[in-house]
C-alpha positions in Angstrom: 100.5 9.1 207.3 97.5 9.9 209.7 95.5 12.8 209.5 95.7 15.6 212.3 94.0 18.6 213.5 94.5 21.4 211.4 95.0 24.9 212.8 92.8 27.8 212.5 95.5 30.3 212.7 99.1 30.2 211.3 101.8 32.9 212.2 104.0 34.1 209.1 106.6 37.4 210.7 104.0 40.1 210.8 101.2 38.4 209.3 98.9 35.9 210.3 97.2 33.5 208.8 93.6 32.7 209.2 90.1 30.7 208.2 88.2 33.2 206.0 84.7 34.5 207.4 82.1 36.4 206.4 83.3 39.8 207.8 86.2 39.6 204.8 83.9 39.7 202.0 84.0 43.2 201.1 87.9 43.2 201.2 88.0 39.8 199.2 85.6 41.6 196.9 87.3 44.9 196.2 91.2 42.5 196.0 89.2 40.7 193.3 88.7 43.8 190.8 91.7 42.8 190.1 91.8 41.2 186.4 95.5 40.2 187.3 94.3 37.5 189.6 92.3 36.1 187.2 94.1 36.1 184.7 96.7 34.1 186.8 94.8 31.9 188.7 91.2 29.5 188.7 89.5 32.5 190.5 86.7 34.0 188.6 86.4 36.9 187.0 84.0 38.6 188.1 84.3 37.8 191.9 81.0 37.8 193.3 79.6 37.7 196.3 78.7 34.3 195.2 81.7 33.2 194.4 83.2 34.7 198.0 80.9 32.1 199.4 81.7 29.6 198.0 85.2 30.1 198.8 84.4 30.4 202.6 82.5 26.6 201.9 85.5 25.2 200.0 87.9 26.4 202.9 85.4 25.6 205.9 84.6 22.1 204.4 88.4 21.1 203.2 89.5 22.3 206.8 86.3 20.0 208.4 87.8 17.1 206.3 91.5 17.9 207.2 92.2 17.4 203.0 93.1 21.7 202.7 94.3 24.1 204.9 93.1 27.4 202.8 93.9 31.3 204.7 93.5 34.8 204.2 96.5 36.1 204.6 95.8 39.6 207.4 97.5 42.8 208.5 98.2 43.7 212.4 94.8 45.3 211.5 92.6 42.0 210.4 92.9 43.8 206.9 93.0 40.6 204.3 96.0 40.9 202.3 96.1 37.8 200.1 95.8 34.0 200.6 97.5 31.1 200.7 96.6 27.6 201.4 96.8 23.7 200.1 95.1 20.4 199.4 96.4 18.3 201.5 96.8 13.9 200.6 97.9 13.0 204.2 97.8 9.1 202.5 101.2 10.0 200.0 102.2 13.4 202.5 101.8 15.7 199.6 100.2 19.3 199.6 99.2 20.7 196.5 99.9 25.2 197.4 98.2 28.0 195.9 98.3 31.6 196.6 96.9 35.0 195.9 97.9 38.5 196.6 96.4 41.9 196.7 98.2 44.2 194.0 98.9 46.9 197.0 100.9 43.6 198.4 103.0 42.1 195.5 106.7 42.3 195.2 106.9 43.1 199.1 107.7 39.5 200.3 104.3 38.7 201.9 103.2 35.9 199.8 106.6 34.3 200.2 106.2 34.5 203.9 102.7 33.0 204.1 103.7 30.5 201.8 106.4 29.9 203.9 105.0 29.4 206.7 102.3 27.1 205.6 105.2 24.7 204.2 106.7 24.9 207.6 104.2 24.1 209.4 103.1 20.9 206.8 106.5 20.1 207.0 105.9 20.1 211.0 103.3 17.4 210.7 105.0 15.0 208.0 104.1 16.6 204.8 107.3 15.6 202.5 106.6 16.4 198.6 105.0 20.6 198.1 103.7 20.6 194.1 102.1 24.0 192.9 100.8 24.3 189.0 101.5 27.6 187.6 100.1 29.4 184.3 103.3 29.8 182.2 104.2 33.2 182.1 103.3 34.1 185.3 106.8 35.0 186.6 105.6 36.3 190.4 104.3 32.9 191.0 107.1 31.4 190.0 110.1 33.5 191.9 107.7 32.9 195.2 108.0 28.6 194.8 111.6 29.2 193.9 112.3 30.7 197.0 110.1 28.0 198.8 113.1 26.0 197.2 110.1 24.3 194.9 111.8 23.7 191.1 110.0 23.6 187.4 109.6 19.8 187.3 107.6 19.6 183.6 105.5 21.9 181.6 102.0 20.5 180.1 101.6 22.2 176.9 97.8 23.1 175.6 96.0 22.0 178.5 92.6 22.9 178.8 92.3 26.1 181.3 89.8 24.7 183.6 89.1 28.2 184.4 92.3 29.1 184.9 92.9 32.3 183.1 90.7 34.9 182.1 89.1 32.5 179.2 88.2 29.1 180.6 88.0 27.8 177.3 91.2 28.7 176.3 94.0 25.9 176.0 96.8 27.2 178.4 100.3 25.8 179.0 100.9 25.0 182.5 104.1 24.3 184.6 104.3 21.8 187.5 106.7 22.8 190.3 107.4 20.7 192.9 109.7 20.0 196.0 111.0 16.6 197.4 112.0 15.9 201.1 111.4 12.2 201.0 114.9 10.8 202.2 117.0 9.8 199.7 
Protein backbone atom coordinates (compact mmCIF):
# COMPACT_ATOMS: atom_id res chain seq x y z
CA UNK A 1 0.00 0.00 0.00
CA UNK A 2 1.03 3.66 -0.85
CA UNK A 3 1.67 6.12 1.47
CA UNK A 4 -0.78 9.20 1.90
CA UNK A 5 -1.04 12.53 3.49
CA UNK A 6 -1.55 12.39 6.97
CA UNK A 7 -3.90 14.70 8.80
CA UNK A 8 -3.02 17.34 11.24
CA UNK A 9 -6.27 17.12 13.04
CA UNK A 10 -8.57 14.12 13.82
CA UNK A 11 -12.16 14.45 15.34
CA UNK A 12 -13.00 11.85 18.13
CA UNK A 13 -17.04 13.08 19.65
CA UNK A 14 -15.99 15.98 21.74
CA UNK A 15 -12.37 15.80 21.40
CA UNK A 16 -10.08 16.47 18.89
CA UNK A 17 -7.07 15.31 17.94
CA UNK A 18 -4.01 17.28 17.10
CA UNK A 19 -0.06 17.62 16.27
CA UNK A 20 1.60 18.64 19.52
CA UNK A 21 3.29 22.25 19.72
CA UNK A 22 5.15 24.09 21.84
CA UNK A 23 2.28 25.98 23.53
CA UNK A 24 1.29 22.34 25.28
CA UNK A 25 4.39 21.97 27.18
CA UNK A 26 3.42 23.15 30.43
CA UNK A 27 0.21 20.89 30.31
CA UNK A 28 2.34 17.83 29.03
CA UNK A 29 4.64 18.70 31.84
CA UNK A 30 2.31 18.93 34.83
CA UNK A 31 0.13 15.33 33.13
CA UNK A 32 3.63 13.87 33.42
CA UNK A 33 4.04 14.16 37.42
CA UNK A 34 2.24 11.46 37.09
CA UNK A 35 4.41 8.24 38.11
CA UNK A 36 1.39 6.15 36.74
CA UNK A 37 2.35 6.96 33.25
CA UNK A 38 5.54 5.87 33.69
CA UNK A 39 5.26 3.20 35.27
CA UNK A 40 2.92 2.02 32.36
CA UNK A 41 4.41 3.22 29.43
CA UNK A 42 8.23 4.01 27.61
CA UNK A 43 7.69 7.72 28.83
CA UNK A 44 10.26 8.83 31.21
CA UNK A 45 10.12 9.62 34.49
CA UNK A 46 11.00 12.55 35.17
CA UNK A 47 9.38 14.33 32.09
CA UNK A 48 11.37 17.13 31.22
CA UNK A 49 11.23 19.83 29.28
CA UNK A 50 13.72 17.92 27.29
CA UNK A 51 12.03 15.02 26.96
CA UNK A 52 8.65 17.25 25.85
CA UNK A 53 10.86 18.21 22.97
CA UNK A 54 11.81 15.49 21.87
CA UNK A 55 8.44 14.25 21.75
CA UNK A 56 7.23 17.21 19.57
CA UNK A 57 10.47 15.98 17.09
CA UNK A 58 9.48 12.31 17.16
CA UNK A 59 5.75 13.42 16.26
CA UNK A 60 6.74 16.33 13.72
CA UNK A 61 9.34 14.05 12.01
CA UNK A 62 7.18 10.60 12.00
CA UNK A 63 4.25 12.80 10.57
CA UNK A 64 6.94 14.49 7.83
CA UNK A 65 7.81 10.82 6.95
CA UNK A 66 4.06 9.64 6.89
CA UNK A 67 5.51 6.36 9.23
CA UNK A 68 3.41 7.82 12.69
CA UNK A 69 0.52 9.72 13.16
CA UNK A 70 1.21 10.81 17.05
CA UNK A 71 -1.77 13.54 18.90
CA UNK A 72 -2.49 15.21 21.87
CA UNK A 73 -5.63 14.45 22.64
CA UNK A 74 -7.60 18.41 23.57
CA UNK A 75 -10.69 19.73 25.36
CA UNK A 76 -13.32 22.21 23.57
CA UNK A 77 -10.77 24.53 25.40
CA UNK A 78 -7.29 23.34 23.61
CA UNK A 79 -6.66 21.91 27.18
CA UNK A 80 -4.35 18.51 26.37
CA UNK A 81 -5.98 15.72 27.81
CA UNK A 82 -3.90 12.69 26.81
CA UNK A 83 -2.47 11.24 23.52
CA UNK A 84 -2.78 8.79 21.24
CA UNK A 85 -1.17 7.98 18.10
CA UNK A 86 0.72 5.07 15.89
CA UNK A 87 3.69 3.91 13.83
CA UNK A 88 2.50 3.42 10.77
CA UNK A 89 4.20 0.36 8.01
CA UNK A 90 2.05 1.50 4.97
CA UNK A 91 4.38 -1.50 3.08
CA UNK A 92 2.36 -4.57 5.33
CA UNK A 93 -0.83 -1.85 6.37
CA UNK A 94 -0.12 -2.25 9.95
CA UNK A 95 -0.11 0.46 12.77
CA UNK A 96 1.52 -0.21 15.87
CA UNK A 97 -1.12 2.35 18.75
CA UNK A 98 -0.09 3.80 21.82
CA UNK A 99 -1.87 6.02 24.20
CA UNK A 100 -1.68 8.09 27.32
CA UNK A 101 -4.09 9.76 29.60
CA UNK A 102 -4.21 12.41 32.09
CA UNK A 103 -5.31 10.84 35.63
CA UNK A 104 -8.20 13.77 35.78
CA UNK A 105 -9.21 11.77 32.28
CA UNK A 106 -9.12 7.90 32.99
CA UNK A 107 -12.09 5.68 33.33
CA UNK A 108 -14.22 8.47 31.40
CA UNK A 109 -14.06 6.90 27.87
CA UNK A 110 -11.73 9.47 26.33
CA UNK A 111 -8.83 7.38 25.53
CA UNK A 112 -11.22 4.82 23.97
CA UNK A 113 -12.57 7.52 21.73
CA UNK A 114 -9.30 8.94 20.52
CA UNK A 115 -8.16 5.58 20.00
CA UNK A 116 -11.08 5.03 18.22
CA UNK A 117 -10.95 7.36 16.10
CA UNK A 118 -7.46 7.06 14.93
CA UNK A 119 -8.26 3.24 14.04
CA UNK A 120 -11.08 4.59 11.99
CA UNK A 121 -9.56 6.77 10.25
CA UNK A 122 -6.32 4.21 9.42
CA UNK A 123 -8.82 1.91 8.63
CA UNK A 124 -10.12 4.76 6.14
CA UNK A 125 -6.89 4.78 4.22
CA UNK A 126 -6.24 0.82 4.08
CA UNK A 127 -4.64 0.11 7.37
CA UNK A 128 -5.83 -3.66 8.04
CA UNK A 129 -3.79 -5.33 11.07
CA UNK A 130 -3.85 -2.63 14.70
CA UNK A 131 -1.04 -4.36 17.18
CA UNK A 132 -0.43 -2.49 20.64
CA UNK A 133 2.27 -3.96 23.39
CA UNK A 134 1.04 -3.64 26.78
CA UNK A 135 2.98 -3.92 30.25
CA UNK A 136 1.19 -6.92 31.82
CA UNK A 137 -0.80 -5.77 34.59
CA UNK A 138 -1.85 -2.78 33.23
CA UNK A 139 -5.62 -3.52 33.07
CA UNK A 140 -6.78 0.18 31.73
CA UNK A 141 -4.72 -0.31 28.71
CA UNK A 142 -6.03 -3.37 28.17
CA UNK A 143 -10.07 -2.88 28.55
CA UNK A 144 -9.37 0.26 26.02
CA UNK A 145 -7.85 -2.34 22.91
CA UNK A 146 -10.58 -4.69 23.98
CA UNK A 147 -13.07 -2.43 23.12
CA UNK A 148 -11.06 -1.37 19.93
CA UNK A 149 -12.03 -5.09 19.34
CA UNK A 150 -8.01 -5.70 19.57
CA UNK A 151 -7.43 -9.43 21.46
CA UNK A 152 -4.29 -10.71 23.76
CA UNK A 153 -2.45 -12.53 20.90
CA UNK A 154 0.84 -13.78 23.02
CA UNK A 155 2.65 -12.66 26.16
CA UNK A 156 6.66 -12.22 26.01
CA UNK A 157 7.83 -13.18 29.40
CA UNK A 158 11.09 -11.31 30.96
CA UNK A 159 11.69 -9.06 28.29
CA UNK A 160 13.93 -6.39 28.81
CA UNK A 161 11.96 -2.97 29.65
CA UNK A 162 13.44 -0.83 27.21
CA UNK A 163 12.41 1.88 29.35
CA UNK A 164 9.20 0.81 29.78
CA UNK A 165 8.30 0.93 33.37
CA UNK A 166 9.58 3.00 36.02
CA UNK A 167 13.09 0.82 35.93
CA UNK A 168 14.45 0.52 32.46
CA UNK A 169 16.55 -2.12 33.54
CA UNK A 170 14.08 -4.18 34.87
CA UNK A 171 12.99 -7.41 32.91
CA UNK A 172 9.18 -6.89 32.35
CA UNK A 173 6.59 -9.24 30.89
CA UNK A 174 4.81 -7.76 28.02
CA UNK A 175 1.55 -8.69 26.17
CA UNK A 176 0.97 -8.28 22.38
CA UNK A 177 -2.56 -7.32 21.29
CA UNK A 178 -3.56 -7.21 18.01
CA UNK A 179 -6.49 -6.96 15.56
CA UNK A 180 -6.89 -8.59 11.99
CA UNK A 181 -9.18 -7.17 9.11
CA UNK A 182 -7.21 -8.80 6.29
CA UNK A 183 -10.10 -10.80 4.43
CA UNK A 184 -10.33 -14.05 5.23
Amino acid sequence: MKSKPLPKTLLADQYLLRLVSSQDEERVLEIMKDREIARWTTVPYPYTSTNFQQYIEMATTKWNARTGLHLVVVDTNNLVLGATGADLNWETATAAIGYWTAQSERRKGMTTTAASALCDWLTEQGFVRFEAKVLCGNVASGKVLTRLGLQLESINRGTNANGCGLDEHARVDIEHWSKDLTPS
